[in-house]
N, C-alpha and C positions, 0 to 999 in steps of 0.2 A: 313898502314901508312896514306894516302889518307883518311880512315874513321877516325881515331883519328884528322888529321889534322881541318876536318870538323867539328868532336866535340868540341874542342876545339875553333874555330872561331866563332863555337854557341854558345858557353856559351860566350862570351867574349861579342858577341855582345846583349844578353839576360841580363845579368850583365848591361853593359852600358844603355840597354834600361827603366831598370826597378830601376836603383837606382845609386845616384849621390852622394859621399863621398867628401865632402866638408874640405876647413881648419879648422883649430880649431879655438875654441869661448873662452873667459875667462869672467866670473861673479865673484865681487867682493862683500860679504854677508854685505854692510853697515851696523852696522857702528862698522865692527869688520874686523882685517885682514886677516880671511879664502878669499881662491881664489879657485875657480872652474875653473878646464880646460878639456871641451871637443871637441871629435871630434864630428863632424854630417856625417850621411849617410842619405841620404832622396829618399823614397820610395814613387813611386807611389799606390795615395788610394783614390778611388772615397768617401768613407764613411767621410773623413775627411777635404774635402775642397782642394781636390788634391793632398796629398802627408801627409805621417807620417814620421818625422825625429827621429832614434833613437842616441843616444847620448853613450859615452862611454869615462872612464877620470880618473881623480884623483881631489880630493878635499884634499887643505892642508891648514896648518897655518904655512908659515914657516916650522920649521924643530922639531915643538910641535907635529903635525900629521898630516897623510896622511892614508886617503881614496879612496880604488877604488872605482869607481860607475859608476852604467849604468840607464837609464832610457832614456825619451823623449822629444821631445818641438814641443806640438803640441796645434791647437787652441784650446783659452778657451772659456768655458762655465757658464751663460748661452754665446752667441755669441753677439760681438759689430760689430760697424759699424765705422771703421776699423776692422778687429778682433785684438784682442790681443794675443799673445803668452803666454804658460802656461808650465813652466818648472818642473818636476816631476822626481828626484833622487833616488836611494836607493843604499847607500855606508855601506862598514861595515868595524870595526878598533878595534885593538888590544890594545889601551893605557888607561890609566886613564881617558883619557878625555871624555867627554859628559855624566859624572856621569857614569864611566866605564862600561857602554855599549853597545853593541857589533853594535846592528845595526840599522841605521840612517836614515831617510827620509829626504828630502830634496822639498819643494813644495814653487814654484815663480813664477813670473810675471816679464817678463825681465825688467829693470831698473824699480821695480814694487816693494809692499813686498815679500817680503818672509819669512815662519816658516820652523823651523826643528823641527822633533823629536824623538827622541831614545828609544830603547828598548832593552833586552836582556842580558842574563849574569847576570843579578844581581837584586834586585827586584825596581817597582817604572821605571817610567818617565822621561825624560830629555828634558827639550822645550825650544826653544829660538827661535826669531822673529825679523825682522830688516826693517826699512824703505824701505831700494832700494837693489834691485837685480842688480847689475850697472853693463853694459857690459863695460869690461875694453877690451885693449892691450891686447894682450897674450906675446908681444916683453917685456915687463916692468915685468913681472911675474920670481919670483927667487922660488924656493922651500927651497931653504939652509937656504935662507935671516933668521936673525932671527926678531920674532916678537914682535912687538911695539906697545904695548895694551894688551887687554884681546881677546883671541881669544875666537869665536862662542860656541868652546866647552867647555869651563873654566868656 
């Protein structure tokens, strides 16, 4: 019992030492009403300027669709002075939308541009691109809401 108890208090504190699960973040795909909601987990990485954050969430438009996605947000390249962050998704979805597609990229600059694009399932491309990657509230964010415009994948 004493050995399990130990193992466990190792891992917990190995866990802690090595990566920090942060609140959730929400980006809103200007100037359309897709909304991105992730969590962050960030991992210590000498290779990256101190730490890789990987990301994990849902991308919806309202209640037109929803995407799971994972990916990261980590510095961009080449490197500035501040650096900038660099958000990179890959969600995949089951509806007509994004030229019925299956699976989706997602590549931004926070409150920066950003492009998506689609592939899969069917033949041919799906691209669309937007001024700002705007880090919104996650408190304001509805999934039900219904949508008001043309959403990202329409």
């Amino acid at each position: 019992m004493d050995l399990a108890k130990t193992a466990l208090a190792s891992s917990i504190i190995l866990g802690l030492a090595f990566s920090t699960a942060h609140a959730e973040i929400c980006y809103k795909l200007d100037p359309f009403p897709d909304v991105v909601r992730v969590n962050e987990t960030t991992s210590l990485d000498e290779a990256v300027e101190g730490s890789h954050t990987a990301v994990v969430g849902n991308w919806t438009a309202g209640n037109a669709y929803s995407l799971p996605v994972v990916g990261s947000l980590d510095v961009d390249v080449p490197r500035s002075n501040p650096p900038k962050l660099r958000l990179g998704l890959h969600g995949t979805q089951h509806t007509a939308a994004f030229g019925n597609h299956s699976d989706c990229t997602l590549d931004g600059i926070p409150n920066g541009p950003w492009t998506l694009s689609c592939d899969g399932r069917v033949a041919g491309i799906f691209n669309n691109s937007g001024p700002t990657l705007a880090t919104i509230s996650c408190d304001t964010v509805s999934t039900s809401a219904t949508v008001i415009g043309k959403a990202a994948g329409q």
